[in-house]
C-alpha positions, 0 to 999 in steps of 0.5 A: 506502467503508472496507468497500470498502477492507477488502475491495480490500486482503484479496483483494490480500493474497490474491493477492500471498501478502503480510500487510498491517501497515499501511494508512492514508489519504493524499491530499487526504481525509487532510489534511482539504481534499477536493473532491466529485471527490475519490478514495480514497488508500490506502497500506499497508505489507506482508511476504511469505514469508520465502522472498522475503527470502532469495532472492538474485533480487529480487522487485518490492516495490511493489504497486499497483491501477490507479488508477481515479475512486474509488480509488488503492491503492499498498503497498510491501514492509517492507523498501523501507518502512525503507529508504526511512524511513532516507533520510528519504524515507517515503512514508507 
């Protein structure tokens, strides 16, 4: 599975134009307690162009694959990712 991972967060990297810095697990699997049915929860955190920075019109800051059995992949932009860190509200 982790290759398949790899792989799911190199084409979004591809097709959103984005670095990803950090990815991890989360969800039930990361905190030891999985069940049979369990899916794999993705988290990353990621840049873009620093075109996207200087726009003054927003870009979406979230980027997430539809959820399917085996797979939730879900990153958020550096900047949403600080901000939320700063709020005490980190999702990762």
């Amino acid at each position: 599975m982790t290759e398949t991972i790899k792989q799911k967060l190199t084409e979004l990297e591809q097709t959103h134009q984005i670095k990803i810095l950090y990815a991890c697990e989360s969800g039930s699997r990361a905190w030891g307690f999985p069940s049979p049915d369990s899916d794999f929860d993705v988290r990353f955190i990621y840049t873009r162009a620093i075109n996207d920075y200087l726009n003054i019109k927003e870009v979406h800051d979230v980027i997430e694959l539809p959820v399917n059995e085996v797979l939730d992949i879900c990153g958020w932009d550096i900047k949403k990712s600080l901000n939320l860190f700063h709020r005490s509200n980190s999702p990762l």
